[in-house]
Every structure is written in structure tokens, then in C-alpha cells.
Backbone as CSV, one residue per row, in Angstrom:
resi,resn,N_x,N_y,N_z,CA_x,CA_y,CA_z,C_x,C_y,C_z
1,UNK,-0.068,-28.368,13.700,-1.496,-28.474,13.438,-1.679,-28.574,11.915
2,UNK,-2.211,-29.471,11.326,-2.856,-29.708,10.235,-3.664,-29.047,9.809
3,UNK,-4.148,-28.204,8.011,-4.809,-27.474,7.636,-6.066,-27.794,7.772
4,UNK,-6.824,-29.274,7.775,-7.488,-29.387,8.274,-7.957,-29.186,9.517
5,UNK,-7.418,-29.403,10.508,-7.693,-29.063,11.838,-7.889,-27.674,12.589
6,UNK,-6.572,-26.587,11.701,-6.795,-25.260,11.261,-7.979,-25.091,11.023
7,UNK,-8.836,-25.090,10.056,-10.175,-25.089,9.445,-11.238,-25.264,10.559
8,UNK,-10.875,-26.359,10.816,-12.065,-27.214,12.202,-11.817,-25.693,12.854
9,UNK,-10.712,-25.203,13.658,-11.252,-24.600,14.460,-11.842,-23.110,13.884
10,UNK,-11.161,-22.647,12.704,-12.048,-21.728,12.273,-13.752,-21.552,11.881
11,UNK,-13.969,-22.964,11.785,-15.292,-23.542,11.785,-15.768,-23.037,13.159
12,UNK,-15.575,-23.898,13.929,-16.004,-23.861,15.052,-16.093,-22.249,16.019
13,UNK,-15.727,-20.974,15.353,-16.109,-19.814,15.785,-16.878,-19.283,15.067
14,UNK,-17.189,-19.637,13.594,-18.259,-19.279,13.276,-19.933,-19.725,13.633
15,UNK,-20.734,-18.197,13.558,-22.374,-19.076,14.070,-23.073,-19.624,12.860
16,UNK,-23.879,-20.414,13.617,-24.520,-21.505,12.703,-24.827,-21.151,11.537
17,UNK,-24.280,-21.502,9.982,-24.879,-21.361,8.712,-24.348,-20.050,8.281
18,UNK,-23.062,-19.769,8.917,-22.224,-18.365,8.444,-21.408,-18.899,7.075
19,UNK,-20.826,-18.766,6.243,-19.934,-18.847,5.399,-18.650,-17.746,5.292
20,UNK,-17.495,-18.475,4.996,-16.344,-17.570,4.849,-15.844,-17.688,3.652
21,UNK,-15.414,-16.252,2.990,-14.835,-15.911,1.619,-13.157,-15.526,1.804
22,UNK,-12.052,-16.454,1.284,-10.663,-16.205,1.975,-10.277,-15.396,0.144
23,UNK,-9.786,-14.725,0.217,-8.614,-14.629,-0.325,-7.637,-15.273,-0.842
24,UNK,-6.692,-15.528,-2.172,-5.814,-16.157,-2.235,-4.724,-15.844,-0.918
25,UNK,-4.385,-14.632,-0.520,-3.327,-14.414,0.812,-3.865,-14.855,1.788
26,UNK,-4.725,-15.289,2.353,-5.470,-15.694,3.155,-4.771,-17.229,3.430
27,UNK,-5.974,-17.547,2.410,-5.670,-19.363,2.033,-4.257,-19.690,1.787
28,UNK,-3.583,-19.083,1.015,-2.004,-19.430,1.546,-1.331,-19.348,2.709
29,UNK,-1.842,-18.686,3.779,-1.821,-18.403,5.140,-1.953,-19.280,5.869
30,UNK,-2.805,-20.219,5.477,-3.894,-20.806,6.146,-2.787,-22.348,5.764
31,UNK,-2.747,-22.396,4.406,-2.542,-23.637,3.933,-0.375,-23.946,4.373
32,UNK,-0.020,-22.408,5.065,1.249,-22.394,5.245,1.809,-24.294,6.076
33,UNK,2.698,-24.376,6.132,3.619,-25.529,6.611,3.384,-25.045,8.240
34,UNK,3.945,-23.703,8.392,4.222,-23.070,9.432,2.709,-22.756,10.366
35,UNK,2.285,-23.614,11.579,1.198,-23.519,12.503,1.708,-22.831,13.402
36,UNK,2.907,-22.205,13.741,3.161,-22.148,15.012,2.750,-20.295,15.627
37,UNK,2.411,-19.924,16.780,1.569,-19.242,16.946,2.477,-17.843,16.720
38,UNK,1.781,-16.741,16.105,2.586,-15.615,15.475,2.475,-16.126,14.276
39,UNK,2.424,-17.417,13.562,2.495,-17.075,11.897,1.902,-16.477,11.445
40,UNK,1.892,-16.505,10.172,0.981,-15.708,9.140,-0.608,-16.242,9.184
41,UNK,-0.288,-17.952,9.667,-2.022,-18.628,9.520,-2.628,-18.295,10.471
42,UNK,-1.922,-17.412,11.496,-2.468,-17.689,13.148,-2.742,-15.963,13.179
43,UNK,-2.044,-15.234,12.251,-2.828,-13.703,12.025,-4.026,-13.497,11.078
44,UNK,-3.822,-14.191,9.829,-5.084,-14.168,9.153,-6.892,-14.602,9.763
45,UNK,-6.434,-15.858,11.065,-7.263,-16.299,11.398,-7.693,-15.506,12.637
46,UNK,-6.996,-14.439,13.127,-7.332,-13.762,14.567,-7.758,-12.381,14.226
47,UNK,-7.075,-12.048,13.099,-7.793,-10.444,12.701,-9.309,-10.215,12.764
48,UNK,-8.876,-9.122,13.955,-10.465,-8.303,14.554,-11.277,-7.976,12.985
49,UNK,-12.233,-7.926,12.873,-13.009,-7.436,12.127,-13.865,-6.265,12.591
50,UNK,-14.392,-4.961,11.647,-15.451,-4.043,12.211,-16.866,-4.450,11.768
51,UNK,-17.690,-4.084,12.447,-18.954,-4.154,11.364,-18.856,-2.568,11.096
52,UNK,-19.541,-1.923,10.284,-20.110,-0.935,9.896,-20.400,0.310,10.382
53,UNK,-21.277,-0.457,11.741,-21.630,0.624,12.927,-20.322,1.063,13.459
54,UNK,-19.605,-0.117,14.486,-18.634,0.269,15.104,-17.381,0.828,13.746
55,UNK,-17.080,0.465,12.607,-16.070,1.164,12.172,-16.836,3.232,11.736
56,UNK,-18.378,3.024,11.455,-18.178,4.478,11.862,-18.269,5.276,12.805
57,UNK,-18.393,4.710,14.226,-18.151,4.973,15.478,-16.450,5.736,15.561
58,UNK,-15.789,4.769,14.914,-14.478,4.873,14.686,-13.720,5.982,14.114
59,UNK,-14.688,6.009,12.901,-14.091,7.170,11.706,-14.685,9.059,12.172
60,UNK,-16.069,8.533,12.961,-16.849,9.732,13.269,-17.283,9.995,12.013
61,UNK,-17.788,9.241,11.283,-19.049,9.270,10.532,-20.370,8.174,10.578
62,UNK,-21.293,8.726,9.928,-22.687,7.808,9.375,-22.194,6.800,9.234
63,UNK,-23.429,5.702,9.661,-23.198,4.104,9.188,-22.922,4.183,7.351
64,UNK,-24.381,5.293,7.249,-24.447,5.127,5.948,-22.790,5.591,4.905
65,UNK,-22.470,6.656,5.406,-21.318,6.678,4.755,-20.227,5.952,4.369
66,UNK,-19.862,5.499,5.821,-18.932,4.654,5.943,-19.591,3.316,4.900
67,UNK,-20.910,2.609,4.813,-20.949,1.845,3.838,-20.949,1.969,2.735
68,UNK,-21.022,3.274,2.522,-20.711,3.478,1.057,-19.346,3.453,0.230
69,UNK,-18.504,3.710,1.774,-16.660,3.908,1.765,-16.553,2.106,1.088
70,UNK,-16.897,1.242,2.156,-16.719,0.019,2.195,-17.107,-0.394,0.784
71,UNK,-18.444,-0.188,0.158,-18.591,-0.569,-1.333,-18.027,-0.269,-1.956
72,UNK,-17.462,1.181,-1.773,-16.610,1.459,-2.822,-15.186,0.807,-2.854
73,UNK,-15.194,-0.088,-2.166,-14.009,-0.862,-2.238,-12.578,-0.058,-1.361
74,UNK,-12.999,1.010,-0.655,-11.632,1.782,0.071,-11.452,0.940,1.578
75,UNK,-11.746,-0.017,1.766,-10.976,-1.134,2.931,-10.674,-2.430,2.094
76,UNK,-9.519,-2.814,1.631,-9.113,-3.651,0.913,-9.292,-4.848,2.154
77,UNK,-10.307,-6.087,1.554,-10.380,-6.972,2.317,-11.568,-7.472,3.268
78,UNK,-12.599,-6.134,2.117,-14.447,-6.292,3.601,-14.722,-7.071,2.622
79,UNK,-15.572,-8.025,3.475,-16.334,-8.555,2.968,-17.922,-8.914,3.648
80,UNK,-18.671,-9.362,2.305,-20.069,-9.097,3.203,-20.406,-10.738,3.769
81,UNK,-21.762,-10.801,4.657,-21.938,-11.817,5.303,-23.256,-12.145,4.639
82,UNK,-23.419,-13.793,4.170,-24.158,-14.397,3.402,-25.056,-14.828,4.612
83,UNK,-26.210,-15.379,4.476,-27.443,-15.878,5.449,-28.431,-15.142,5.785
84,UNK,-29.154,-15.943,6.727,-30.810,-15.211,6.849,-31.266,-13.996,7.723
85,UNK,-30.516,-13.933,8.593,-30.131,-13.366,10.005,-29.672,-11.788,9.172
86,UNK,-28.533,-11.200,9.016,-27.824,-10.601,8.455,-27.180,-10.548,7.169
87,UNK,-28.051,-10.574,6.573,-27.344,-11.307,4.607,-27.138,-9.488,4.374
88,UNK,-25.948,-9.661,3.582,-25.260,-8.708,3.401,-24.353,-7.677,4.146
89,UNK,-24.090,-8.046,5.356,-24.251,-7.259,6.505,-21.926,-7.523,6.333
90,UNK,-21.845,-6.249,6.338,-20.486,-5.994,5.899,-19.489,-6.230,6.815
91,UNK,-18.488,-6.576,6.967,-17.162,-7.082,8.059,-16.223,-6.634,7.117
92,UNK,-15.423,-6.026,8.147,-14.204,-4.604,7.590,-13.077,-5.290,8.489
93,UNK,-12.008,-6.002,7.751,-11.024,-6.053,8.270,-9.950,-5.155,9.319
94,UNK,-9.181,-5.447,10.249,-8.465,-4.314,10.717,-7.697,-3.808,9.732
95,UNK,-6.950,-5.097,9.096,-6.041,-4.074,7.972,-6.503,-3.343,7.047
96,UNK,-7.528,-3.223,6.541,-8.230,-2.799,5.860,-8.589,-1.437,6.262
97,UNK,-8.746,-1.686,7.666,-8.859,0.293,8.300,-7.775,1.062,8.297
98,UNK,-7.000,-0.030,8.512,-5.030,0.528,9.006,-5.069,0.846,7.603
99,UNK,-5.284,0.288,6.689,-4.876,0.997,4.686,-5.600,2.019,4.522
100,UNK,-6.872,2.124,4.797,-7.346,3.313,5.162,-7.502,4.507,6.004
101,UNK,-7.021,4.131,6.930,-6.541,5.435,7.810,-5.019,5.723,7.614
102,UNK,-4.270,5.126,6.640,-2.891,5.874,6.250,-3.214,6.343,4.796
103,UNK,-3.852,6.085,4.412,-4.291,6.591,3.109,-4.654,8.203,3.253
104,UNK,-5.622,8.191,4.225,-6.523,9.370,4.140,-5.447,10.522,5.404
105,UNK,-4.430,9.931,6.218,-3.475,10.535,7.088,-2.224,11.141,5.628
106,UNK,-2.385,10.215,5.108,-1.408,10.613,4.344,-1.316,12.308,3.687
107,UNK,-2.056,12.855,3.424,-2.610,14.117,2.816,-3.219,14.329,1.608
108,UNK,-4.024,14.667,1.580,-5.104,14.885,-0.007,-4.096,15.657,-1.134
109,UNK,-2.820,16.643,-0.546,-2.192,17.028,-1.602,-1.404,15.783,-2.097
110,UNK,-0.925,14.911,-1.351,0.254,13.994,-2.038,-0.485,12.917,-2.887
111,UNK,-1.860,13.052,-2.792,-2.904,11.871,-3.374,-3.150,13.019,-5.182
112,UNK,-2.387,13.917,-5.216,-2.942,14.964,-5.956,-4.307,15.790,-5.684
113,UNK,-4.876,15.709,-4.554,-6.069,16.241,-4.187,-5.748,17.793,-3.538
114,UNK,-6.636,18.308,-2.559,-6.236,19.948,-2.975,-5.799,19.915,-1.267
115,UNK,-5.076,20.832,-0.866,-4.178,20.857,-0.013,-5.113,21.731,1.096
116,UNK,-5.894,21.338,1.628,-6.789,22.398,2.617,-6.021,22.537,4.015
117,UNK,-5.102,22.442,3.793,-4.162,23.318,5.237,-3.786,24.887,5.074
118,UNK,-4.161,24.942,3.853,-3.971,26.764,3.379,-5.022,27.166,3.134
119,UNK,-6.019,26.622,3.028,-7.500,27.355,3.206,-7.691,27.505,4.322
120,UNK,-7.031,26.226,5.633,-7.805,26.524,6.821,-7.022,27.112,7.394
121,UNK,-6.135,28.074,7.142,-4.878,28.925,7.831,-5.428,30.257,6.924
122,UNK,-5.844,29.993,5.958,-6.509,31.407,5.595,-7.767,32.186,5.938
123,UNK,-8.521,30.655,6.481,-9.975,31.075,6.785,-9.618,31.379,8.355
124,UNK,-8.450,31.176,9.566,-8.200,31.359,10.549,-7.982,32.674,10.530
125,UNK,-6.927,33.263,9.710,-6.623,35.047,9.321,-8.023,35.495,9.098
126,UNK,-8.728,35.274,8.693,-9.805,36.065,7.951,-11.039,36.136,9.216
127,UNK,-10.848,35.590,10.513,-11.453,35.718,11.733,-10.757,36.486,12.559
128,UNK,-9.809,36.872,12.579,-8.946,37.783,13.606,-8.820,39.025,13.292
């Protein structure tokens, strides 16, 4: 399949008067030699996206929070949606959650942040 034709069909799932913002990893993805299904062009182009709501459905927080996560740039890869309908209206990559939910799995002490597994083993003693 030709990068053009690639395109056509990425066209063709978007709704009317949507626009898409790629990435250089993206567009090299896209622009690869390699069409064949499993590549890299055929993952860039199938990755689920969240909106907002459902990724804080996800996290078990506020829309509002979670958009504030997203501005602040902690899902490498959201981007917002241009038009009349929904202008501004945010799309959160999967990988972008997967970097963020190993980030924040990872532990707040190894990030240098404060280690609350000994507060909450102390505040457990301090009930018994």
C-alpha cells in the first residue's frame, strides 16, 4: 500500500472537517516502506485514543483533573481536536496512558518524591 493510499484511508475515518496533528514518529511510521499489517504504520494508525471523560473514568478521577494532567503535558502524545463541534476537545493516546500509568506505578520515592508506604503502615498502627 502506498503512503498515499495509507492517508486516503486514514482520511476516510475521520468525521467531516476533523484535522490530524502527526508527530515526526508518527509520519515516519506512516511514510515507512513497510505496509504490511503489524508494522509500525499499521500501529500508529490503529492506536485507541481516550477522550478525557473516559480516561478519567479510567484513572478514578475528575474530568477536570485529569485535563489538567493532559495540559500539563503528563500523556506524551494528546492532542487536542480543532473544529466547530468540539474545538479543543482533548484525545489521549493509549501509549500515552501506558507512560503514565508506569510512571505513577513506578513509586513517588524512586521519582525522588516522598515514600507514603510508611505513613500508611504508620497511620494503620496508630488505629489498632
Amino acid at each position: 500500500m502506498t503512503l498515499a493510499e495509507r492517508l486516503r484511508v486514514l482520511a476516510d475515518q475521520l468525521p467531516a472537517g476533523a484535522s490530524v496533528v502527526l508527530d515526526a514518529l508518527a509520519l515516519r511510521a506512516l511514510a515507512a516502506e513497510d505496509g504490511a499489517p503489524g508494522s509500525a504504520a499499521e500501529t500508529a494508525a490503529t492506536e485507541p485514543v481516550f477522550t478525557v471523560e473516559t480516561l478519567s473514568a479510567r484513572l478514578h478521577r475528575s474530568p477536570s483533573t485529569t485535563r489538567t494532567w493532559v495540559e500539563q503535558g503528563r500523556f506524551p502524545g494528546s492532542f487536542r481536536l480543532p473544529g466547530a463541534k468540539r474545538a479543543g476537545a482533548w484525545r489521549i493516546p493509549l501509549g500515552g496512558v501506558a507512560a503514565f500509568e508506569h510512571g505513577t506505578t513506578a513509586g513517588a520515592a524512586a521519582q525522588g518524591g516522598a515514600d507514603l508506604g510508611l505513613w500508611r503502615q504508620s497511620r494503620q498502627r496508630g488505629r489498632t
